[in-house]
LUMFI-843592 format. One record per residue: residue number from 0; residue in three letters; chain; x, z, y of N, C-alpha, C, O in turn. Coordinates in steps of 0.02 Angstrom, whole numbers. Atoms other than C-alpha are relative to their C-alpha. Last residue first. Example, Ala and Ser with C-alpha at 12.3 -4.5 7.8 and 13.67 -1.06 7.14 Angstrom:
BEGIN
<dogu><i>1</i><aa>SER</aa><ch>A</ch><n_px>-42</n_px><n_pz>-3</n_pz><n_py>-59</n_py><ca_px>684</ca_px><ca_pz>357</ca_pz><ca_py>-53</ca_py><c_px>-39</c_px><c_pz>37</c_pz><c_py>55</c_py><o_px>-14</o_px><o_pz>45</o_pz><o_py>110</o_py></dogu>
<dogu><i>0</i><aa>ALA</aa><ch>A</ch><n_px>45</n_px><n_pz>0</n_pz><n_py>-59</n_py><ca_px>615</ca_px><ca_pz>390</ca_pz><ca_py>-225</ca_py><c_px>45</c_px><c_pz>0</c_pz><c_py>60</c_py><o_px>97</o_px><o_pz>33</o_pz><o_py>59</o_py></dogu>
//
This chain:
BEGIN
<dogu><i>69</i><aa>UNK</aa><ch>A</ch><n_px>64</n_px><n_pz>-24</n_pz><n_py>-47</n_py><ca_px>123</ca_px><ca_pz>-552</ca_pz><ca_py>660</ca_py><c_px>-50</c_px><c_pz>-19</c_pz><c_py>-40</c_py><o_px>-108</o_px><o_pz>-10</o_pz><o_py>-23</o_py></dogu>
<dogu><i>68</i><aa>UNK</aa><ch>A</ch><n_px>14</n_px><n_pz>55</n_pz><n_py>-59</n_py><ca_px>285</ca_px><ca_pz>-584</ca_pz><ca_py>524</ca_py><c_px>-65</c_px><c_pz>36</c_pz><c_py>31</c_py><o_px>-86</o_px><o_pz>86</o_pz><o_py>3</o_py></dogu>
<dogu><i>67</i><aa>UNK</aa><ch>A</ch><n_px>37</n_px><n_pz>-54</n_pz><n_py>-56</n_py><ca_px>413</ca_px><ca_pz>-498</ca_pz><ca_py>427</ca_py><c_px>-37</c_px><c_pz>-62</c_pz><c_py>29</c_py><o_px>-14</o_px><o_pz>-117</o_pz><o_py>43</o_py></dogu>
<dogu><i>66</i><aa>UNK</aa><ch>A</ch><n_px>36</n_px><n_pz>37</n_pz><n_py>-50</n_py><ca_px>501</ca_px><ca_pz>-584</ca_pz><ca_py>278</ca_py><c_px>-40</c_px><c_pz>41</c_pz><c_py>22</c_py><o_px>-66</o_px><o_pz>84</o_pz><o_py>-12</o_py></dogu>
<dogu><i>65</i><aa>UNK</aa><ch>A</ch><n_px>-9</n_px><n_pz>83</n_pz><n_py>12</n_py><ca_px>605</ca_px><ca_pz>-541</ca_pz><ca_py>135</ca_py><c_px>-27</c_px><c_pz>-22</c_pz><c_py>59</c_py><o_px>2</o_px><o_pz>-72</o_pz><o_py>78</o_py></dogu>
<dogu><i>64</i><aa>UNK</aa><ch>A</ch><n_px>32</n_px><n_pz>39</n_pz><n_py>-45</n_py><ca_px>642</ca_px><ca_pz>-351</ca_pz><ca_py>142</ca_py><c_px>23</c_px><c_pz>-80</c_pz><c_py>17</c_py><o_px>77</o_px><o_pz>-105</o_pz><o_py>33</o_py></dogu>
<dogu><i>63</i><aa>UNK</aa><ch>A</ch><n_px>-32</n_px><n_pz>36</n_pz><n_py>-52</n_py><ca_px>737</ca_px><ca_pz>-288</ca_pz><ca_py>4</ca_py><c_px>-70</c_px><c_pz>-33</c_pz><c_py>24</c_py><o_px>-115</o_px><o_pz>-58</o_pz><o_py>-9</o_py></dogu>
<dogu><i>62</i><aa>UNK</aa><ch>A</ch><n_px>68</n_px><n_pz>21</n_pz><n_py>-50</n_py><ca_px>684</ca_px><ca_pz>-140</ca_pz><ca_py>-97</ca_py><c_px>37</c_px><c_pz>-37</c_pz><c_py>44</c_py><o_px>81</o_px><o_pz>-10</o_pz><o_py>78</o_py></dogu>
<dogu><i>61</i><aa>UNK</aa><ch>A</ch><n_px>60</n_px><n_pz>-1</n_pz><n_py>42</n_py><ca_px>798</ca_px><ca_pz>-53</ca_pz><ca_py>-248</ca_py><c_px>-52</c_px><c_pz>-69</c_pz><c_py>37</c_py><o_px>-85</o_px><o_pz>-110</o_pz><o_py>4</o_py></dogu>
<dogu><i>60</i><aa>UNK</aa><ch>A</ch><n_px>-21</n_px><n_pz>24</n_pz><n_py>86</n_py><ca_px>977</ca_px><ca_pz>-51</ca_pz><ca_py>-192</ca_py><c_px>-39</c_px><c_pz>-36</c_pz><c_py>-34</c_py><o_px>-25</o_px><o_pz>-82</o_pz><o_py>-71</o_py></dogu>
<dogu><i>59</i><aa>UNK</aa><ch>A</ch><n_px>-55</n_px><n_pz>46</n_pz><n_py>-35</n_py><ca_px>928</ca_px><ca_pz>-5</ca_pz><ca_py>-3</ca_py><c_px>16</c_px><c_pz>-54</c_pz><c_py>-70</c_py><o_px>12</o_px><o_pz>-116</o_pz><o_py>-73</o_py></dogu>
<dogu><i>58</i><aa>UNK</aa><ch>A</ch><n_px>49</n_px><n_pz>63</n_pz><n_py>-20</n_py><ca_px>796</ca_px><ca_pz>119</ca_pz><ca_py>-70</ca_py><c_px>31</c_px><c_pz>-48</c_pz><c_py>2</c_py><o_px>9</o_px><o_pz>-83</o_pz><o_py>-44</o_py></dogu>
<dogu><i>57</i><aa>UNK</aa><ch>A</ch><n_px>52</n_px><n_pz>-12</n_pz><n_py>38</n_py><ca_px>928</ca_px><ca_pz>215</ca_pz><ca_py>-180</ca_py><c_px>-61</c_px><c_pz>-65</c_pz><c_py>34</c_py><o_px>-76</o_px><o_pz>-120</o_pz><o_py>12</o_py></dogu>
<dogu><i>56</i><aa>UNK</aa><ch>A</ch><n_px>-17</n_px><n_pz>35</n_pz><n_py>52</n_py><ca_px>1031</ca_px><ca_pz>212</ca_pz><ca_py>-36</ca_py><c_px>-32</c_px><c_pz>-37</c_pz><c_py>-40</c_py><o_px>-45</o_px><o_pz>-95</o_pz><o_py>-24</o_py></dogu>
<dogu><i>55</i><aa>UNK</aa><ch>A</ch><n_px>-17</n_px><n_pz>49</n_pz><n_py>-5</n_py><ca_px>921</ca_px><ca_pz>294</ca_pz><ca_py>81</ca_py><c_px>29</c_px><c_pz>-53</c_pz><c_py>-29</c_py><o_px>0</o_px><o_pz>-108</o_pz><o_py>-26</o_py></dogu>
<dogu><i>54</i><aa>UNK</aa><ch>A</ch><n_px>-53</n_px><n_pz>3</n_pz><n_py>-18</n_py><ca_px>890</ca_px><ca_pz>418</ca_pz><ca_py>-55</ca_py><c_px>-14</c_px><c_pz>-84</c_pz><c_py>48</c_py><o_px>-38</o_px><o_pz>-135</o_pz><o_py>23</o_py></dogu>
<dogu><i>53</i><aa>UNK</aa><ch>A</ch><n_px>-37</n_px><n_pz>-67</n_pz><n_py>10</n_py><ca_px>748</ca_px><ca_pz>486</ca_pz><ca_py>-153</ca_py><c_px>53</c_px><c_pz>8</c_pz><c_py>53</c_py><o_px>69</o_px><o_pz>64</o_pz><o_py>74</o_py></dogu>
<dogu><i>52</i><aa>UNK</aa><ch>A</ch><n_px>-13</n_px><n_pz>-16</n_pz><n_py>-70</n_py><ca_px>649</ca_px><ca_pz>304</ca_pz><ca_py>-102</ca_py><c_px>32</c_px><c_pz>74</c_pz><c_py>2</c_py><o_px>26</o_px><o_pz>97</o_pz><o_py>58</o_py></dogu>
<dogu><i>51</i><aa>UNK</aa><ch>A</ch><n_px>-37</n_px><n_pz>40</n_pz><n_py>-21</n_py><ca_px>608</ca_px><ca_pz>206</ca_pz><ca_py>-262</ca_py><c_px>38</c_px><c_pz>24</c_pz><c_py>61</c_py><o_px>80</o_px><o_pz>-14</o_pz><o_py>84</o_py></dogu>
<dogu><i>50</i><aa>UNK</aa><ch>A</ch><n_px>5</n_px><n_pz>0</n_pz><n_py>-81</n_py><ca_px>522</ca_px><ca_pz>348</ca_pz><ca_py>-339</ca_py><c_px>41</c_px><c_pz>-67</c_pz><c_py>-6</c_py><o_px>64</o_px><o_pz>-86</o_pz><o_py>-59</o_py></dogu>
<dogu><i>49</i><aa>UNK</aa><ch>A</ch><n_px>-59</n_px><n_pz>-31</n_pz><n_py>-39</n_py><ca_px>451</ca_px><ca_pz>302</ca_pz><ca_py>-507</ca_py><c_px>36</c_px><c_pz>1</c_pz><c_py>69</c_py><o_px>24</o_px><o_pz>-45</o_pz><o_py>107</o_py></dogu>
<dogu><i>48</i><aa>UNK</aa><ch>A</ch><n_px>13</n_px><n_pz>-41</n_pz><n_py>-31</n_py><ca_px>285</ca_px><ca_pz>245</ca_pz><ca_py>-564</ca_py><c_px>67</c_px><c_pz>47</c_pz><c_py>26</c_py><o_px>61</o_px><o_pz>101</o_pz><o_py>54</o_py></dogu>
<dogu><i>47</i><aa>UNK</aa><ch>A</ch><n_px>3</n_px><n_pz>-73</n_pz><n_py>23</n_py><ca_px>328</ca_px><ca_pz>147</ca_pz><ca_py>-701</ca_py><c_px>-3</c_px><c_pz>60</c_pz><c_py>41</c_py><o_px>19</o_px><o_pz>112</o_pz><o_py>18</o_py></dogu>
<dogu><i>46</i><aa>UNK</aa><ch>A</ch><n_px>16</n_px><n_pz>11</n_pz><n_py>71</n_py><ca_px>216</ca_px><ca_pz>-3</ca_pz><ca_py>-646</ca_py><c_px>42</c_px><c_pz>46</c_pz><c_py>-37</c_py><o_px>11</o_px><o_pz>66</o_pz><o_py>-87</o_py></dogu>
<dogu><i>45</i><aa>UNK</aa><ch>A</ch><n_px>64</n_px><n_pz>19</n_pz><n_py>19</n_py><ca_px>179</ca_px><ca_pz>17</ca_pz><ca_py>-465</ca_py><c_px>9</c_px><c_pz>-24</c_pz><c_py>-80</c_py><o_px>-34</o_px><o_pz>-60</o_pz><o_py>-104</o_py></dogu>
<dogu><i>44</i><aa>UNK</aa><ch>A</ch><n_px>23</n_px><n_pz>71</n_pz><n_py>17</n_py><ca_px>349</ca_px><ca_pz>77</ca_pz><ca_py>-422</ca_py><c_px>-57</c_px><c_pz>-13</c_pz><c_py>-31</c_py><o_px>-55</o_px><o_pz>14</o_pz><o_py>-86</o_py></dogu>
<dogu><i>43</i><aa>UNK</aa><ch>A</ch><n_px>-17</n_px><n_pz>22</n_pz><n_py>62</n_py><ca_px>348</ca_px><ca_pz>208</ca_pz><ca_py>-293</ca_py><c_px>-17</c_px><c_pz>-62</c_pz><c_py>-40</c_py><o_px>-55</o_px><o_pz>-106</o_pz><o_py>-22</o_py></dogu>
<dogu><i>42</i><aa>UNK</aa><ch>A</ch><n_px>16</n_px><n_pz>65</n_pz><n_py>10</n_py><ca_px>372</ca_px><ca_pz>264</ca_pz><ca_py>-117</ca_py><c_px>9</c_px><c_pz>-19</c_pz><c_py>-83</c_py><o_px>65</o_px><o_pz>-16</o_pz><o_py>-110</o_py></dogu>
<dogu><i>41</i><aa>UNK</aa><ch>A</ch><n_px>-40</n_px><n_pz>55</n_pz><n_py>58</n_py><ca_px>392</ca_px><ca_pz>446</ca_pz><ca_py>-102</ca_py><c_px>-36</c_px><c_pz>-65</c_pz><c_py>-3</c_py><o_px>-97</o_px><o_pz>-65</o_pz><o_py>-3</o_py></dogu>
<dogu><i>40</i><aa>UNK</aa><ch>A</ch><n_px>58</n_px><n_pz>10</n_pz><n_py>10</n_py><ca_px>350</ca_px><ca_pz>541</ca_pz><ca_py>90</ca_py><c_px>19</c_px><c_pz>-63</c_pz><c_py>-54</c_py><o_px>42</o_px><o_pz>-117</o_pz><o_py>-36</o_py></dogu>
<dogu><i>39</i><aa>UNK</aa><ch>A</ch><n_px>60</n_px><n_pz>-45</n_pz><n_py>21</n_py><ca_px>498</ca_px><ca_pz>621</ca_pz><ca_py>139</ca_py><c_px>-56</c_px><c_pz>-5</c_pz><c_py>-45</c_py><o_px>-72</o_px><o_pz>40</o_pz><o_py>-84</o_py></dogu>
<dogu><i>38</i><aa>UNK</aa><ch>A</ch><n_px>2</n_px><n_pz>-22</n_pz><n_py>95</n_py><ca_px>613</ca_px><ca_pz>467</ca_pz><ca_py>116</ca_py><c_px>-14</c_px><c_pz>84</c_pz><c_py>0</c_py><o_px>14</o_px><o_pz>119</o_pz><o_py>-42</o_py></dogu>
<dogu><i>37</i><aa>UNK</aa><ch>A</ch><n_px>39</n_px><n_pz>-36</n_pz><n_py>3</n_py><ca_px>567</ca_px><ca_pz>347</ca_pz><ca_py>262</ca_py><c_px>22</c_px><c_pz>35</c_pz><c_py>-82</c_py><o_px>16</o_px><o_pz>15</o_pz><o_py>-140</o_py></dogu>
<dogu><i>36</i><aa>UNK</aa><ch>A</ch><n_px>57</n_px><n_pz>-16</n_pz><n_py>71</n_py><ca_px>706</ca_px><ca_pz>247</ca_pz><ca_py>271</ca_py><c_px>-33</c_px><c_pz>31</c_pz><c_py>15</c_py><o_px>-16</o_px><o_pz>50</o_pz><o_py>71</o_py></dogu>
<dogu><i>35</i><aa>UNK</aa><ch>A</ch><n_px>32</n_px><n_pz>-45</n_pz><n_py>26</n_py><ca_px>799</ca_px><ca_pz>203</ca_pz><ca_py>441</ca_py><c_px>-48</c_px><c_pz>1</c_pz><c_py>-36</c_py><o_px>-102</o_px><o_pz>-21</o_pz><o_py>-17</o_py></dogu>
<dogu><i>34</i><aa>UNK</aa><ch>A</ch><n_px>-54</n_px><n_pz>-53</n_pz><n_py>18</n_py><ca_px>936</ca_px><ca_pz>91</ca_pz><ca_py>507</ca_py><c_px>-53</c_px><c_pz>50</c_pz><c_py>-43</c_py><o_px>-24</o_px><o_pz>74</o_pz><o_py>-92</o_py></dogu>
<dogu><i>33</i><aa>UNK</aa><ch>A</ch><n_px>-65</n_px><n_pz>5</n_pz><n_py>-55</n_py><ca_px>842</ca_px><ca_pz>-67</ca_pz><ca_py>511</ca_py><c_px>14</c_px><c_pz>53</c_pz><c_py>-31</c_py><o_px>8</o_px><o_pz>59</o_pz><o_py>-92</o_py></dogu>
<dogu><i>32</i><aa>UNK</aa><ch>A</ch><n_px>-4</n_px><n_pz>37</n_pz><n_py>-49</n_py><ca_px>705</ca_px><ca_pz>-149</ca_pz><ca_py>420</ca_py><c_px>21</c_px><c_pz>2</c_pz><c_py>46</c_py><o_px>16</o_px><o_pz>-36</o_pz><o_py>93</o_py></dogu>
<dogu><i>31</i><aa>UNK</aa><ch>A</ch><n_px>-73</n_px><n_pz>13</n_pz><n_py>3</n_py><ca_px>689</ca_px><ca_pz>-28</ca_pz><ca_py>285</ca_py><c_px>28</c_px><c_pz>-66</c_pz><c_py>24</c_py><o_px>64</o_px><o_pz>-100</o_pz><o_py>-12</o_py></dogu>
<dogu><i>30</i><aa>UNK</aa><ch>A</ch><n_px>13</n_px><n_pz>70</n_pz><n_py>45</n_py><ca_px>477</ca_px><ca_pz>-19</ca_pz><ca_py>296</ca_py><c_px>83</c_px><c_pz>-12</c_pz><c_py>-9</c_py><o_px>83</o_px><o_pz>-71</o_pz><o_py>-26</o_py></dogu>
<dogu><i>29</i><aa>UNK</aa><ch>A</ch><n_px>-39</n_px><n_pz>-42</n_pz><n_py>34</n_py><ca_px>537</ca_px><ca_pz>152</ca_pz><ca_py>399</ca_py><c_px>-10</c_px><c_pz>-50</c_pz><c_py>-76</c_py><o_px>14</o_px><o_pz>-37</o_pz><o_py>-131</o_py></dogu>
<dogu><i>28</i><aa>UNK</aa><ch>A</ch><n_px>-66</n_px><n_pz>-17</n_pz><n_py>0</n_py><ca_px>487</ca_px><ca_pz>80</ca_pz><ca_py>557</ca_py><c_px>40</c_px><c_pz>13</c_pz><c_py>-44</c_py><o_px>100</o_px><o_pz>15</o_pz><o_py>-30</o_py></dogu>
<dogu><i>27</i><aa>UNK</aa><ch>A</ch><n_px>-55</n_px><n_pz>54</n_pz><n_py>12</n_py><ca_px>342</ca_px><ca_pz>24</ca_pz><ca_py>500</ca_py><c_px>54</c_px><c_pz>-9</c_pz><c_py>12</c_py><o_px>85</o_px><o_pz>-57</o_pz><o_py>-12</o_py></dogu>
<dogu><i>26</i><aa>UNK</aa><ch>A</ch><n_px>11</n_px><n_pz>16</n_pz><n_py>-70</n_py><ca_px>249</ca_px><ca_pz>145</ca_pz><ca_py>429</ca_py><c_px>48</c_px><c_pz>-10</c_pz><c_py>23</c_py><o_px>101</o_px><o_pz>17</o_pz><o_py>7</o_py></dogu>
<dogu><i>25</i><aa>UNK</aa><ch>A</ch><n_px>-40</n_px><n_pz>-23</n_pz><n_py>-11</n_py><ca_px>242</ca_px><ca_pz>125</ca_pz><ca_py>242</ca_py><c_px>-14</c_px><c_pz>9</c_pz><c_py>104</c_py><o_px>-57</o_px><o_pz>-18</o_pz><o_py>138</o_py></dogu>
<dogu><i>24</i><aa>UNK</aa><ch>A</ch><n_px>17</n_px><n_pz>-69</n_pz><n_py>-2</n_py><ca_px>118</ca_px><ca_pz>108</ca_pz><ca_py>146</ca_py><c_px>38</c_px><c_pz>14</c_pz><c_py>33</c_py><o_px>46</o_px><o_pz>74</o_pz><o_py>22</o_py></dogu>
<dogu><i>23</i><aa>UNK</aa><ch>A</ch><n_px>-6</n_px><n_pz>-24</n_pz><n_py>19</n_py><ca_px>176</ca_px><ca_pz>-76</ca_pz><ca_py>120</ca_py><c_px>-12</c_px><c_pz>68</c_pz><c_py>-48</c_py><o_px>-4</o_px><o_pz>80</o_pz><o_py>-108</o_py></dogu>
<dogu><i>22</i><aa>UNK</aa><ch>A</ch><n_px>-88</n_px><n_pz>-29</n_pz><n_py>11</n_py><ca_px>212</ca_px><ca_pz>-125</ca_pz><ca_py>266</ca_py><c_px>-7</c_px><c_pz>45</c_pz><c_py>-69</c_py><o_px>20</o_px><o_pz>100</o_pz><o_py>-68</o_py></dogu>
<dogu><i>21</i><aa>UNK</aa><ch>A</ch><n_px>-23</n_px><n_pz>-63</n_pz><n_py>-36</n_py><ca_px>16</ca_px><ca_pz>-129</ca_pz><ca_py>317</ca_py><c_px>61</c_px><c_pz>13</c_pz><c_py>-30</c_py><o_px>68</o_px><o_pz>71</o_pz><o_py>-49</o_py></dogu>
<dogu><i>20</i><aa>UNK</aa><ch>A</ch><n_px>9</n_px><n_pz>10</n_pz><n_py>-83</n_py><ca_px>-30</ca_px><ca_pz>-335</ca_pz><ca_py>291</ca_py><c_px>22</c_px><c_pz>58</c_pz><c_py>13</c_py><o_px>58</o_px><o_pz>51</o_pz><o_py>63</o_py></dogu>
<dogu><i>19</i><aa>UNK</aa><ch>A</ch><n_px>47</n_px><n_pz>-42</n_pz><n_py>-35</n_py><ca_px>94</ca_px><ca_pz>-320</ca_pz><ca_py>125</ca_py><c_px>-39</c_px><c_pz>17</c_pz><c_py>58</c_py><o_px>-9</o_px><o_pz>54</o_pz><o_py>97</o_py></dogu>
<dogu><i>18</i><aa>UNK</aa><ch>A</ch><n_px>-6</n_px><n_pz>46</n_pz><n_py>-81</n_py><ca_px>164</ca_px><ca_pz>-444</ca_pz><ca_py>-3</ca_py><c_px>-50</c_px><c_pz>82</c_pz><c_py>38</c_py><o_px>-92</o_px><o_pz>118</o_pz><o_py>12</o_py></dogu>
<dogu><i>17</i><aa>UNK</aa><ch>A</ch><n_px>29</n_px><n_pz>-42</n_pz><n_py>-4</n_py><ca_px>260</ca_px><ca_pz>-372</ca_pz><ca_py>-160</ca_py><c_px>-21</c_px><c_pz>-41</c_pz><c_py>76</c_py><o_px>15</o_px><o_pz>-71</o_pz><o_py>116</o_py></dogu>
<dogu><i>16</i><aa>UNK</aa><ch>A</ch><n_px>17</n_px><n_pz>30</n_pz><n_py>-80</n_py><ca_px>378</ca_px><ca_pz>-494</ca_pz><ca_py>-242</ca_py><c_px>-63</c_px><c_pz>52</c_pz><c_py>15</c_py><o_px>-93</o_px><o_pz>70</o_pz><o_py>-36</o_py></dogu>
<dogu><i>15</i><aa>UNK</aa><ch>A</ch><n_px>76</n_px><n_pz>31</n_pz><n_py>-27</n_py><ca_px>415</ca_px><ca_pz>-415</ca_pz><ca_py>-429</ca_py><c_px>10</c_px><c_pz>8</c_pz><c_py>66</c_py><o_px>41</o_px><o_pz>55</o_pz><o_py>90</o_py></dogu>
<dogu><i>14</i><aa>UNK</aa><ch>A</ch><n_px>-7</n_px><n_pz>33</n_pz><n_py>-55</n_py><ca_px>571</ca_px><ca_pz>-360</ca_pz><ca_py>-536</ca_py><c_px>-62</c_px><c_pz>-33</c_pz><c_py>15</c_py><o_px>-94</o_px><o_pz>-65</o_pz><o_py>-27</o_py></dogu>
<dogu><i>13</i><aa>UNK</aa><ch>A</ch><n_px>62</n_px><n_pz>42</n_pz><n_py>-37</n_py><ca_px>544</ca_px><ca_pz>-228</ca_pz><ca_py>-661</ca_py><c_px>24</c_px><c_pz>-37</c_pz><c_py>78</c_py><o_px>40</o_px><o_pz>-6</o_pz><o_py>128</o_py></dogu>
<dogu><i>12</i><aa>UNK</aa><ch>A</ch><n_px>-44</n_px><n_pz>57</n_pz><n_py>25</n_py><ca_px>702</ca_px><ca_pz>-145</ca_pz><ca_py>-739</ca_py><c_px>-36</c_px><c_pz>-65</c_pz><c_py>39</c_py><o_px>-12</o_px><o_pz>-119</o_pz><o_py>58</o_py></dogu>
<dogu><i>11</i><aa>UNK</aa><ch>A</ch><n_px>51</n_px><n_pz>46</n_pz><n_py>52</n_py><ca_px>607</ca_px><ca_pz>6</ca_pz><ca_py>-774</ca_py><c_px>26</c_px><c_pz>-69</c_pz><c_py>-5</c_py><o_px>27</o_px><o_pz>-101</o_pz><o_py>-57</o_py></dogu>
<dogu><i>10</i><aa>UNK</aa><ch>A</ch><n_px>35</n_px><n_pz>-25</n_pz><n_py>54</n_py><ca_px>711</ca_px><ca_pz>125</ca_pz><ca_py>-670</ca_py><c_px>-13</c_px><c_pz>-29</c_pz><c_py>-69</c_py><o_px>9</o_px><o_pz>-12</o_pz><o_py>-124</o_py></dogu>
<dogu><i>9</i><aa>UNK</aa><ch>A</ch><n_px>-46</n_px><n_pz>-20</n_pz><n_py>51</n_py><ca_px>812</ca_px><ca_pz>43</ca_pz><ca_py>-564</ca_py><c_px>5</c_px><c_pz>42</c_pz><c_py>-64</c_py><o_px>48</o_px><o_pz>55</o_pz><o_py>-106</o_py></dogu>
<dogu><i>8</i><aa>UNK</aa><ch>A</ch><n_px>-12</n_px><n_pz>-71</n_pz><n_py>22</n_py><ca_px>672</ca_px><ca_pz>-54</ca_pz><ca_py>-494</ca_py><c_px>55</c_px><c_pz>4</c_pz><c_py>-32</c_py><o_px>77</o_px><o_pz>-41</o_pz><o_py>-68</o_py></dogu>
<dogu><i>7</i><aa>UNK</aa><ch>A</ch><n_px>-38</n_px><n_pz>5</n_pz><n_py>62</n_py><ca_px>704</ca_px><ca_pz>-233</ca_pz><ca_py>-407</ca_py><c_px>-7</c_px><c_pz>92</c_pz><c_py>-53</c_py><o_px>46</o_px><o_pz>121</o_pz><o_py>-65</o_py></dogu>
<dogu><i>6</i><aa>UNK</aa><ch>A</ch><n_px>-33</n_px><n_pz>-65</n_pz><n_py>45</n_py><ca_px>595</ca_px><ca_pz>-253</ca_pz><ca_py>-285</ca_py><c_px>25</c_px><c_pz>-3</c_pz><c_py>-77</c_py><o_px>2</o_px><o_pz>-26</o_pz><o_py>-129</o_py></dogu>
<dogu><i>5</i><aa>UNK</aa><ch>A</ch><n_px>-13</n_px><n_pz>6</n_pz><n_py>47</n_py><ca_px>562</ca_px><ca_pz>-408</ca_pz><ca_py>-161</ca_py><c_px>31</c_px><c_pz>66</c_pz><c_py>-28</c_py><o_px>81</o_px><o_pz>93</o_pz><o_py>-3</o_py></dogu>
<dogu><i>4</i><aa>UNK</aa><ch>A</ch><n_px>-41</n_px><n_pz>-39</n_pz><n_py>22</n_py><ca_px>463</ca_px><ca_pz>-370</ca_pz><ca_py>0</ca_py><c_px>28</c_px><c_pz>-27</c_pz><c_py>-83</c_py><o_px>-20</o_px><o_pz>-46</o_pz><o_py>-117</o_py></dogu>
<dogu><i>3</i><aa>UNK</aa><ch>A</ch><n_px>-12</n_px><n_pz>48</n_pz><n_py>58</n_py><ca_px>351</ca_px><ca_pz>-463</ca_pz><ca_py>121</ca_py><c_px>59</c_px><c_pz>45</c_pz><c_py>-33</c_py><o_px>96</o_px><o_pz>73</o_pz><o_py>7</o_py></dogu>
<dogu><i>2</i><aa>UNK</aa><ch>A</ch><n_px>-53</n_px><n_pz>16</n_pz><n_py>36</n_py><ca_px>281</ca_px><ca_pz>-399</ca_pz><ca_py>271</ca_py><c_px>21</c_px><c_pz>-11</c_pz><c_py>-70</c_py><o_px>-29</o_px><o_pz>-12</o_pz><o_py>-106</o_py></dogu>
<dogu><i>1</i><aa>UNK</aa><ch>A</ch><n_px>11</n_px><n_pz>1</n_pz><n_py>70</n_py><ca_px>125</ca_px><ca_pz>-400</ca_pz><ca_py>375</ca_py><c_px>90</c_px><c_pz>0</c_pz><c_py>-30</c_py><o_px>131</o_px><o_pz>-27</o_pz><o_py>7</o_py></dogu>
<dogu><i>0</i><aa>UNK</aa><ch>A</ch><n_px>-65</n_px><n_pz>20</n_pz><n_py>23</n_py><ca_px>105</ca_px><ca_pz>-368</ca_pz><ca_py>553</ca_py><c_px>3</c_px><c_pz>9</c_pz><c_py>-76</c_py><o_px>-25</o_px><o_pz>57</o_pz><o_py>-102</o_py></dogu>
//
């Protein structure tokens, strides 16, 4: 399963499409594709390196899911 992600950091300002066959890094429940984040384990932005994930919120704001597929 692969998914597809648009991020907006609130950090750096950086907007970029992100494609991923493993969610990401994420496992996939917590890829923010329903009720629940993963925000133990930090997700960050690949160009200033900041969390994206401190806060459900925070992710929600930051990381939208564009497309899921097999």
């Amino acid at each position: 399963m692969g998914t597809a992600y648009r991020i907006h950091c609130a950090h750096c300002g950086t907007q970029f499409e992100q494609t991923s066959p493993g969610s990401f890094g994420l496992p996939a429940p917590s890829a923010g594709c329903g009720d629940y984040v993963e925000t133990q384990t930090a997700i960050r932005c690949p160009v200033c390196f900041k969390r994206l994930n401190a806060s459900q919120e925070e992710f929600r704001r930051q990381v939208e899911v564009t497309y899921l597929w097999d």
